[in-house]
VOPAGU-2260 file (C-alpha; in pm, 1 decimal, decimal comma):
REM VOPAGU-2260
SITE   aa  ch    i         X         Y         Z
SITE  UNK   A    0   -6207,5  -19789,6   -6916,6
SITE  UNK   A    1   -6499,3  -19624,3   -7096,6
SITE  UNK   A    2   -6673,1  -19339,4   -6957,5
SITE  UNK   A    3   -6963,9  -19435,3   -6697,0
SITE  UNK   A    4   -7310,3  -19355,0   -6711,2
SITE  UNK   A    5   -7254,9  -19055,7   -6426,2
SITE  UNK   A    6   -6978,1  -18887,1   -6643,0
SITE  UNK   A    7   -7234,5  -18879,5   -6970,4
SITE  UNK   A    8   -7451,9  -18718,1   -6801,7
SITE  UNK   A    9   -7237,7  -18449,2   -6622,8
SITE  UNK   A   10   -7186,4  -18327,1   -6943,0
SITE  UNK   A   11   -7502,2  -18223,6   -7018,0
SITE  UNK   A   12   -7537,6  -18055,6   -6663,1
SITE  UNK   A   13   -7274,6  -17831,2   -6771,2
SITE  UNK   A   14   -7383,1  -17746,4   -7150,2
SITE  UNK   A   15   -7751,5  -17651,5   -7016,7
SITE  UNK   A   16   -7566,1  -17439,9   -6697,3
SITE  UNK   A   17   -7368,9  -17248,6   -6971,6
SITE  UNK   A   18   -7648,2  -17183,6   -7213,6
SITE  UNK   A   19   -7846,1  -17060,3   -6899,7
SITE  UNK   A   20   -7582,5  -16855,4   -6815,0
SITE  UNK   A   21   -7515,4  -16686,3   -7099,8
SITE  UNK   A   22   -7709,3  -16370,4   -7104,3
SITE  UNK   A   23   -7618,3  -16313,9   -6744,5
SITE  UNK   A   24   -7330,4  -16029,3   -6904,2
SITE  UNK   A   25   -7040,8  -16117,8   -6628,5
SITE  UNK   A   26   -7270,4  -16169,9   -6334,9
SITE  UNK   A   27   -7117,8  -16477,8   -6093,6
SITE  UNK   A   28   -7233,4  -16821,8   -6211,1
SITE  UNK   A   29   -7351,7  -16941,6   -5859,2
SITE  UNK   A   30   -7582,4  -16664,1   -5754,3
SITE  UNK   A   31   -7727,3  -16651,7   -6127,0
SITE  UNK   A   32   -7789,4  -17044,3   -6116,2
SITE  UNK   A   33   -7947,0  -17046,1   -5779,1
SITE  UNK   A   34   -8316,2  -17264,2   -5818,1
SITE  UNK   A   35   -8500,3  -16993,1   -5737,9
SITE  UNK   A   36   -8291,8  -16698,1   -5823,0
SITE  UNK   A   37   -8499,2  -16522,8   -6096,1
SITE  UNK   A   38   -8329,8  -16469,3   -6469,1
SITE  UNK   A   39   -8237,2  -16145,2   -6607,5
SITE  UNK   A   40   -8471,7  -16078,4   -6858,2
SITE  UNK   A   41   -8657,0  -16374,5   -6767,7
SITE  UNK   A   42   -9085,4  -16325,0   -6737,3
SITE  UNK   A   43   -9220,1  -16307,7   -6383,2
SITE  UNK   A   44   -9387,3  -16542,1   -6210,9
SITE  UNK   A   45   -9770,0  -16539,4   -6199,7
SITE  UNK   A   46   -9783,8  -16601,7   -5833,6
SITE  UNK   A   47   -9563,8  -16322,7   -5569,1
SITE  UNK   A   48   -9339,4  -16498,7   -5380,6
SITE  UNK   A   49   -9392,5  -16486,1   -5056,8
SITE  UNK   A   50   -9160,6  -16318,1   -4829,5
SITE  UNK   A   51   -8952,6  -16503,8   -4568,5
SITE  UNK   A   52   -9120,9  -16371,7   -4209,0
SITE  UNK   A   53   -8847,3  -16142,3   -3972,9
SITE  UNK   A   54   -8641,0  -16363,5   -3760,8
SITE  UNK   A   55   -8736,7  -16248,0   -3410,9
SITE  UNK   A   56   -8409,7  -16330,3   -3152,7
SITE  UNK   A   57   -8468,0  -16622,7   -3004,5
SITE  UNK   A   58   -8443,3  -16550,2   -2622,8
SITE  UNK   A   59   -8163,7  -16723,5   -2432,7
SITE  UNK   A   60   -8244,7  -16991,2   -2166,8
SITE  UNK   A   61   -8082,4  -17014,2   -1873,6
SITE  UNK   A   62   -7717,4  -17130,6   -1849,1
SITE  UNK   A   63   -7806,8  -17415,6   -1715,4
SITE  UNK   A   64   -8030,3  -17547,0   -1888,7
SITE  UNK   A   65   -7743,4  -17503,7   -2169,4
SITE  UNK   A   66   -7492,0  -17682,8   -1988,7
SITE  UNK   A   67   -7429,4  -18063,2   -2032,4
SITE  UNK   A   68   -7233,1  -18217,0   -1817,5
SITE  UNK   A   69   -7225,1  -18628,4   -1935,9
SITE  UNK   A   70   -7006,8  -18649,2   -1629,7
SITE  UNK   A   71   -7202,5  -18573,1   -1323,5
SITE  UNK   A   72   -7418,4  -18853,1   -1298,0
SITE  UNK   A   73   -7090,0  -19053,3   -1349,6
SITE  UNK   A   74   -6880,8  -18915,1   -1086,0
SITE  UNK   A   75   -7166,8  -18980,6    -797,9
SITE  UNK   A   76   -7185,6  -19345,9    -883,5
SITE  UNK   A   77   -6764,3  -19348,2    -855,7
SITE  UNK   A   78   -6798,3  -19142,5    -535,3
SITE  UNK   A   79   -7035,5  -19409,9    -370,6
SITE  UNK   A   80   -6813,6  -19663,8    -283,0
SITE  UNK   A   81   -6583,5  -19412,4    -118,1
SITE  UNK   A   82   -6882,0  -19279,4      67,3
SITE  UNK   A   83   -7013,6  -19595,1     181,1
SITE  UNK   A   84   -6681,2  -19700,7     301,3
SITE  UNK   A   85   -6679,9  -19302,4     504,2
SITE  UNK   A   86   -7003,4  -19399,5     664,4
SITE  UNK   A   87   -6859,8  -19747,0     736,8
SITE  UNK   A   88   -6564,6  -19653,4     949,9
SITE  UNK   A   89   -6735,0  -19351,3    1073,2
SITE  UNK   A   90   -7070,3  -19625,3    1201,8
SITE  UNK   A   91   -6711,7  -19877,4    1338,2
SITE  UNK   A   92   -6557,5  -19599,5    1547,8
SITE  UNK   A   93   -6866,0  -19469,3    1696,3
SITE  UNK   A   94   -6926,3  -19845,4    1777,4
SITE  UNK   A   95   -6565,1  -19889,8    1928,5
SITE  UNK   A   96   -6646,0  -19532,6    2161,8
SITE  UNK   A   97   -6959,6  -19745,5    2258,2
SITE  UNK   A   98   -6737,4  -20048,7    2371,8
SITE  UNK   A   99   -6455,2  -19779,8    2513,1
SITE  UNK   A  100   -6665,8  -19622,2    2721,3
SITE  UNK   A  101   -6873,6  -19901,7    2843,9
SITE  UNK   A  102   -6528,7  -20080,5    2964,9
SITE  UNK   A  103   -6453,2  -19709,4    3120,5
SITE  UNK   A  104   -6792,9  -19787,1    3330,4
SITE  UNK   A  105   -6725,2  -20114,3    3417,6
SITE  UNK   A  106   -6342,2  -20007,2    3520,9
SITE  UNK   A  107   -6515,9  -19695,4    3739,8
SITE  UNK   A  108   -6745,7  -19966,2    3896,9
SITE  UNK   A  109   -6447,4  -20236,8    3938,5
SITE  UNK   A  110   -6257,5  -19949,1    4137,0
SITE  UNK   A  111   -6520,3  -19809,7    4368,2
SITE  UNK   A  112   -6620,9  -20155,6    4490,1
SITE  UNK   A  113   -6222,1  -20210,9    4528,8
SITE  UNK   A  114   -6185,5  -19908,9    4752,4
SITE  UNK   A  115   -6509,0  -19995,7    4919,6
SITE  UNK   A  116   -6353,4  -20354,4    5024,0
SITE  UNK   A  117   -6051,2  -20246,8    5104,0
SITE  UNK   A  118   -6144,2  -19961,9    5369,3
SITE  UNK   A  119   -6344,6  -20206,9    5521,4
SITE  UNK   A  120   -6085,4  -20424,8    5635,1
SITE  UNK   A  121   -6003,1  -20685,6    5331,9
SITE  UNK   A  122   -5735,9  -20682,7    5137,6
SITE  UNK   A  123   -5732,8  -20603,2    4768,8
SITE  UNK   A  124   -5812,9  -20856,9    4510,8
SITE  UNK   A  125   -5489,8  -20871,9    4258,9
SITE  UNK   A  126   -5720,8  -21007,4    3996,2
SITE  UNK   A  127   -5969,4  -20700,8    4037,6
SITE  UNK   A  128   -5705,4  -20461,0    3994,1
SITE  UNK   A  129   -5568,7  -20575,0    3723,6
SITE  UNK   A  130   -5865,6  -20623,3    3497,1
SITE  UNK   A  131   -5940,9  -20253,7    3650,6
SITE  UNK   A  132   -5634,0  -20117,0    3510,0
SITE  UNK   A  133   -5670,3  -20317,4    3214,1
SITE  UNK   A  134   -6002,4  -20134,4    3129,3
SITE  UNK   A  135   -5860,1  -19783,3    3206,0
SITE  UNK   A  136   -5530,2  -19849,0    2947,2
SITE  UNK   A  137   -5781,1  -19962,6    2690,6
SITE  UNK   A  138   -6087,9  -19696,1    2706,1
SITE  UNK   A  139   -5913,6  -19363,0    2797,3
SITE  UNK   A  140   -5672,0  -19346,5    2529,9
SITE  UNK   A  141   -5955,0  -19407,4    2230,4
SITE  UNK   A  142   -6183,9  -19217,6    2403,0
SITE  UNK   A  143   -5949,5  -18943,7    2394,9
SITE  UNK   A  144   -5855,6  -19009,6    2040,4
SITE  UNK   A  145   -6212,0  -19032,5    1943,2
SITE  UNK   A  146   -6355,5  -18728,8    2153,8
SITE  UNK   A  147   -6054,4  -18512,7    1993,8
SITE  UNK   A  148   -6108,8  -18619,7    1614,9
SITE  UNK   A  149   -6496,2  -18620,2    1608,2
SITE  UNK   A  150   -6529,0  -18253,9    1862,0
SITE  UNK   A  151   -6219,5  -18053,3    1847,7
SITE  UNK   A  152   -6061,3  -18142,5    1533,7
């Protein structure tokens, strides 16, 4: 393979670099070579160059406007399933409280028209008592359960 076009003219890049570093007397070839790094011995230019302005410190902003966080939009929208589902059972129980203590009202009323019958000289319906007792067994123990997890605990 013959040399390519690139390599021909590398070359040349580094003749002209060495001829222009020459007079330099030792100095480093990088600083010396820098575009506009001026030449020892070399004439001035006609116009001054201008002087870079002072760097002022740039003030800090606030740390949180620094902070990125690609996660926190990202963890609500896992979290909102879980929080639906929260407010889900939380609306079912307070709905199954509603039904406990409704069937607590209905078992109160069942039982003071029982005792109302009964001291008035008829005997107690087996039916009445039973859906009575029925109602108590089913509201006290959730209303219990519920008035201790959503009050005390």
């Amino acid at each position: 393979m013959g040399p390519s076009k690139r390599s021909a003219g590398t070359k040349d890049d580094i003749a002209s670099t060495r001829a222009a570093a020459a007079p330099l007397n030792g100095t480093s070839l990088p600083t010396a070579a820098l575009p506009g790094a001026p030449l020892p011995n070399a004439p001035l230019p006609n116009a001054p160059v201008p002087a870079a302005p002072p760097t002022a410190p740039r003030p800090r902003a606030a740390s949180s406007q620094r902070v990125y966080s690609p996660g926190g939009c990202g963890c609500a929208l896992l979290m909102a399933p879980v929080v639906a589902a929260g407010i889900g059972l939380a609306v079912l129980s307070l709905g199954l409280a509603l039904l406990a203590l409704i069937a607590l009202i209905a078992a109160i009323v069942l039982t003071v028209r029982e005792i109302k019958r009964t001291r008035s000289g008829a005997g107690a319906r087996t039916g009445f008592v039973i859906a009575a007792t029925v109602l108590y067994v089913l509201s006290l123990p959730y209303l219990g359960l519920f008035i201790w997890f959503w009050f005390v605990d």
